[in-house]
MIDOSE-1310 file (N, C-alpha, C; in nm, 2 decimals, decimal comma, always signed):
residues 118
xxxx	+0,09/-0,12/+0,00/+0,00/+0,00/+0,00/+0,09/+0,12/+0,00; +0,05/+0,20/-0,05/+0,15/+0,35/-0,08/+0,14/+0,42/+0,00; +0,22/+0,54/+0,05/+0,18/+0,62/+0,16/+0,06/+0,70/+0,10; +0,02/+0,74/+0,01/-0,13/+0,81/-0,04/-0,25/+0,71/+0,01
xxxx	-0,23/+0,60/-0,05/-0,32/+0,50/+0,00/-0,33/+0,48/+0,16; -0,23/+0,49/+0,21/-0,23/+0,43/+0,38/-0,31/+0,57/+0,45; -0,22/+0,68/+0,37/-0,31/+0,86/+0,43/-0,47/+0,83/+0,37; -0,49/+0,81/+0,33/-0,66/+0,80/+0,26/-0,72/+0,68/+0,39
xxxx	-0,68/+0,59/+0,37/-0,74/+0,47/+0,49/-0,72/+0,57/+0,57; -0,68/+0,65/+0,66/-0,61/+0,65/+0,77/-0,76/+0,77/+0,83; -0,74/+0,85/+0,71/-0,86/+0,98/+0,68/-0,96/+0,90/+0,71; -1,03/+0,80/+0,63/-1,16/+0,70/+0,64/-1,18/+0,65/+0,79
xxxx	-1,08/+0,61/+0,83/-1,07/+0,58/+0,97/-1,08/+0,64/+1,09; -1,07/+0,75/+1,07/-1,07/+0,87/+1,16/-1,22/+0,97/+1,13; -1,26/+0,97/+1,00/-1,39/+0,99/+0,99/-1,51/+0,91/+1,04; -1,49/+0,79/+1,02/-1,61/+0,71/+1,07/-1,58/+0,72/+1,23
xxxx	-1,48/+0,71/+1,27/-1,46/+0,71/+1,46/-1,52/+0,86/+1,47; -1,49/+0,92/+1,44/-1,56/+1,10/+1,45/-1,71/+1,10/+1,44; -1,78/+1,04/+1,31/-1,87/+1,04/+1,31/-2,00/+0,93/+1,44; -1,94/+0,86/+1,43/-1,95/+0,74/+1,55/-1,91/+0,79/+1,71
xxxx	-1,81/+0,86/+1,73/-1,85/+0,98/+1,83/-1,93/+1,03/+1,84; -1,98/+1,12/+1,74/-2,09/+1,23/+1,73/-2,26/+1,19/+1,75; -2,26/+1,06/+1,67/-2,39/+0,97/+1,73/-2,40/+0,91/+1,85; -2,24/+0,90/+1,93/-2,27/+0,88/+2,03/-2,32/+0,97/+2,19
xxxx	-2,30/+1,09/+2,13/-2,30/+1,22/+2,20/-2,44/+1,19/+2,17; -2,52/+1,19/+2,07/-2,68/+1,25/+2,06/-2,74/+1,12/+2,10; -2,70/+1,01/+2,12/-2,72/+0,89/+2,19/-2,73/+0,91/+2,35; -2,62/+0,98/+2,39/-2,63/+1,00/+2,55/-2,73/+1,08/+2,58
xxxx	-2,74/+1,15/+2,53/-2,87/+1,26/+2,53/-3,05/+1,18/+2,52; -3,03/+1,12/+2,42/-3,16/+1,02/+2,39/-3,18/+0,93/+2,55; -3,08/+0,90/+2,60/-3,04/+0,81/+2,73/-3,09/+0,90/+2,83; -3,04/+0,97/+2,87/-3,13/+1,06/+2,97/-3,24/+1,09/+2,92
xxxx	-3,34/+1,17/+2,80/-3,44/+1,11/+2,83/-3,52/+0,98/+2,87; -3,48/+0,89/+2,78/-3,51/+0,74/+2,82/-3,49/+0,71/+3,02; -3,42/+0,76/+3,07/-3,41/+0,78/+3,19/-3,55/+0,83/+3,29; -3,53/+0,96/+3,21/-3,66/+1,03/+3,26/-3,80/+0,98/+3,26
xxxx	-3,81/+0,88/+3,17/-3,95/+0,78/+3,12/-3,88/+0,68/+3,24; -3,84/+0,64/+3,25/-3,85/+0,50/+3,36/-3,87/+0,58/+3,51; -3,78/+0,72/+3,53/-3,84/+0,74/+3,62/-4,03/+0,73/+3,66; -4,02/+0,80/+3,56/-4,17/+0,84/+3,55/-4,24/+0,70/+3,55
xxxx	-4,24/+0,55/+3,50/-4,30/+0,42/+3,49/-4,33/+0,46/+3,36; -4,34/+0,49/+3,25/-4,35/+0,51/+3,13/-4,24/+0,38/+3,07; -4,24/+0,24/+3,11/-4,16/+0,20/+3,01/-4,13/+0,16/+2,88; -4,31/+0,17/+2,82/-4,27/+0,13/+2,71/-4,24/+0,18/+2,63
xxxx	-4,27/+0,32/+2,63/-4,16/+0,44/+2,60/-4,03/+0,44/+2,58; -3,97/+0,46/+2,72/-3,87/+0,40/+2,74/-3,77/+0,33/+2,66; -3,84/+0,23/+2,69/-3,81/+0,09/+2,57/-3,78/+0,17/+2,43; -3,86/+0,21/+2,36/-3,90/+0,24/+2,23/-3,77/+0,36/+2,20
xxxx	-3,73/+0,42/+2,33/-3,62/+0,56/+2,32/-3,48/+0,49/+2,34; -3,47/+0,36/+2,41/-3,31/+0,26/+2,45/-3,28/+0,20/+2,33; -3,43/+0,11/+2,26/-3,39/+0,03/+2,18/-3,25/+0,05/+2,06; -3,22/+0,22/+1,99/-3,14/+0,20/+1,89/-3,04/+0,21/+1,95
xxxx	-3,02/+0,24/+2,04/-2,88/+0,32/+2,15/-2,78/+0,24/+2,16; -2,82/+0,12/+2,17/-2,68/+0,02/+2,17/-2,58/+0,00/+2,06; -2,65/+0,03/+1,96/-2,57/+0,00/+1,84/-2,53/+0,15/+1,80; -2,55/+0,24/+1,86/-2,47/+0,36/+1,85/-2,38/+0,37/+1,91
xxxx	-2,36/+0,34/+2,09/-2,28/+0,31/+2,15/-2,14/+0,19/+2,12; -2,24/+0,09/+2,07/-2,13/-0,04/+2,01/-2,04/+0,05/+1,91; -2,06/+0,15/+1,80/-2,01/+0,17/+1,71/-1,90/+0,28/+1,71; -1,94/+0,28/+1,84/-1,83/+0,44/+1,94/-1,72/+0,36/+1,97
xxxx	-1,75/+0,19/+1,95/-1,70/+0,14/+2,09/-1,70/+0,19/+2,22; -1,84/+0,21/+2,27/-1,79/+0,22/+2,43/-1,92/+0,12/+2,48; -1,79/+0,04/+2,49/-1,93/-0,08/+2,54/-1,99/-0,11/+2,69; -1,92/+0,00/+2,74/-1,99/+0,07/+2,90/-2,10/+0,07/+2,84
xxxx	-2,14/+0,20/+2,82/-2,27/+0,26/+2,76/-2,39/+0,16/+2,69; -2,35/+0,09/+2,59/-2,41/-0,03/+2,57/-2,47/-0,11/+2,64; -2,35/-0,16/+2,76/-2,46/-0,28/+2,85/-2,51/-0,18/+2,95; -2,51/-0,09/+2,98/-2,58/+0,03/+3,08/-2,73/+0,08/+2,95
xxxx	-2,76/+0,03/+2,83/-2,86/+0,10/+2,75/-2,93/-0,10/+2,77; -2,84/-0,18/+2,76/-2,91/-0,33/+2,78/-2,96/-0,33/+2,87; -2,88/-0,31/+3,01/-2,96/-0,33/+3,12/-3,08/-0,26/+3,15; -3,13/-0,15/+3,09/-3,21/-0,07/+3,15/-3,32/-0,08/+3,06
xxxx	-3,32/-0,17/+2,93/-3,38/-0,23/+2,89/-3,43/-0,32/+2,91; -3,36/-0,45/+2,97/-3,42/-0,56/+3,06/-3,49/-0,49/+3,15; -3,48/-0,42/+3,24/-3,56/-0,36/+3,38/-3,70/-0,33/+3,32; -3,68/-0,21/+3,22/-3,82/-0,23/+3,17/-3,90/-0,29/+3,12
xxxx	-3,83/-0,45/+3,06/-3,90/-0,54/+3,09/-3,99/-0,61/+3,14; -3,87/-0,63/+3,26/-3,91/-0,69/+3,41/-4,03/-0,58/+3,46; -4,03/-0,45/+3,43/-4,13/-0,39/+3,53/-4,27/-0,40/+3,45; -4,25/-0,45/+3,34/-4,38/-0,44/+3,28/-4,45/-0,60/+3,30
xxxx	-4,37/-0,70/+3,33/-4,41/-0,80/+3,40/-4,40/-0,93/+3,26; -4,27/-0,85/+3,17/-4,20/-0,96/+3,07/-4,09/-1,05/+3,13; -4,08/-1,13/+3,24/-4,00/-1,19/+3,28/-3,90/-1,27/+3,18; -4,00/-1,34/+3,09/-3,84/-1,36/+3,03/-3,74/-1,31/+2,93
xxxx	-3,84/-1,18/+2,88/-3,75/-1,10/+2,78/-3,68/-1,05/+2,82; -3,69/-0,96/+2,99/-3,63/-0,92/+3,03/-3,47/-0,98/+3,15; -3,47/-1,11/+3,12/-3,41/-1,22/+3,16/-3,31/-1,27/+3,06; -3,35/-1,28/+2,91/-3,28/-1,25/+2,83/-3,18/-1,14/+2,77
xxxx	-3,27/-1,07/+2,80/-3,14/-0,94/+2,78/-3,05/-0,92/+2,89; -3,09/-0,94/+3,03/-3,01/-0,97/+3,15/-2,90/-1,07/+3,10; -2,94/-1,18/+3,04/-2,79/-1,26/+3,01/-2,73/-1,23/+2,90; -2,79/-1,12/+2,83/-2,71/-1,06/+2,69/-2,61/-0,96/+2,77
xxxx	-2,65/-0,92/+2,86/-2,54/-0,82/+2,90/-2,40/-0,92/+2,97; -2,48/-1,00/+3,05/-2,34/-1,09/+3,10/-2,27/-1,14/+3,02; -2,33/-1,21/+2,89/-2,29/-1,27/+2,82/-2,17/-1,16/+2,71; -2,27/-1,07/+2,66/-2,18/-0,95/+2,56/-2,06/-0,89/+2,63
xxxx	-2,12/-0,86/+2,73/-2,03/-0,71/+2,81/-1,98/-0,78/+2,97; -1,91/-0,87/+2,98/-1,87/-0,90/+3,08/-1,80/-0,79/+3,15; -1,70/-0,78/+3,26/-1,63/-0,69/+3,37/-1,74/-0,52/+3,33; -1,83/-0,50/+3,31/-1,88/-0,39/+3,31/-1,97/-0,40/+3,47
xxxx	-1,99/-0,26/+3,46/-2,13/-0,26/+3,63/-2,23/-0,31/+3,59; -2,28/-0,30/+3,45/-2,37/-0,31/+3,38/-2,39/-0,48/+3,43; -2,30/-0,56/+3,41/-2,29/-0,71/+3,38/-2,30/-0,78/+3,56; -2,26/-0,70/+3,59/-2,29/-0,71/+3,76/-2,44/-0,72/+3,81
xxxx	-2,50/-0,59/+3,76/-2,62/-0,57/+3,84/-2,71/-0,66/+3,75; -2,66/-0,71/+3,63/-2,78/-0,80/+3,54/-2,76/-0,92/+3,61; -2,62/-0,96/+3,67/-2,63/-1,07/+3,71/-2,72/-1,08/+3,87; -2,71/-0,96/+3,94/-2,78/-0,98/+4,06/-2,95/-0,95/+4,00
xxxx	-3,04/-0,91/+3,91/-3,17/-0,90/+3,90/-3,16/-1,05/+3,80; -3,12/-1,10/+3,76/-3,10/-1,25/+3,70/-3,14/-1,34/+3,80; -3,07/-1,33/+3,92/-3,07/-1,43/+4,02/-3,21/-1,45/+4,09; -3,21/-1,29/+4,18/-3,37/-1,24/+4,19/-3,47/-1,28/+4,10
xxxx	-3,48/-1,22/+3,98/-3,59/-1,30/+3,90/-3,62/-1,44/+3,90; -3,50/-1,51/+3,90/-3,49/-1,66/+3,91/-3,49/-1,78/+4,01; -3,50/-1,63/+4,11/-3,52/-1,69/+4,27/-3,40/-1,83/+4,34; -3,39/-1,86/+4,47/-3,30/-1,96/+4,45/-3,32/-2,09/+4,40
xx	-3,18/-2,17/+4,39/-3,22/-2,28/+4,35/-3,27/-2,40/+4,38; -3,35/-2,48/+4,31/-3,42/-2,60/+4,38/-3,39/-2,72/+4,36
């Protein structure tokens, strides 16, 4: 590859990370509203405002953000009384996004949902 060609990739690369930044800025923003709906019990709202956010965040790479937009999607789930969708996405976060807080607290409403063992 030529140094023109490697500076061109390099440009491409640095654009899409920029731009993938920028959506993740208006993503965080979308998140606090979606916040403000769960406070309120509005979740299916909620829901409807988290749903694209992961894949904005995945594309930032910041996959904090991600399993903190999964988790809070399972909860409203769980609060609407979808136990196992919201049990599923609980193990998508442990499963996807391990060492996060995110992957922690899905594991402790996992357990609770699933009560102990018999």
């Amino acid at each position: 590859m030529s140094s023109r060609s490697a500076a061109l990739e390099d440009a491409r690369v640095h654009e899409v990370r920029a731009a993938a930044a920028q959506e993740a800025a208006v993503a965080e923003g979308a998140f606090d509203e979606a916040m403000m709906l769960v406070a309120e019990r509005r979740y299916t709202e909620a829901v409807k405002r988290l749903s694209p956010l992961t894949a904005a965040f995945e594309a930032a790479e910041d996959r904090i953000r991600a399993a903190r937009v999964t988790f809070w999607m399972a909860y409203c789930q769980e609060k609407q009384g979808r136990q196992a969708e919201a049990i599923a996405l609980y193990e998508r976060v442990q499963r996807t996004y391990p060492q996060t807080p995110a992957c922690r607290l899905a594991a402790a409403r996992v357990a609770k949902l699933q009560g102990p063992p018999k």
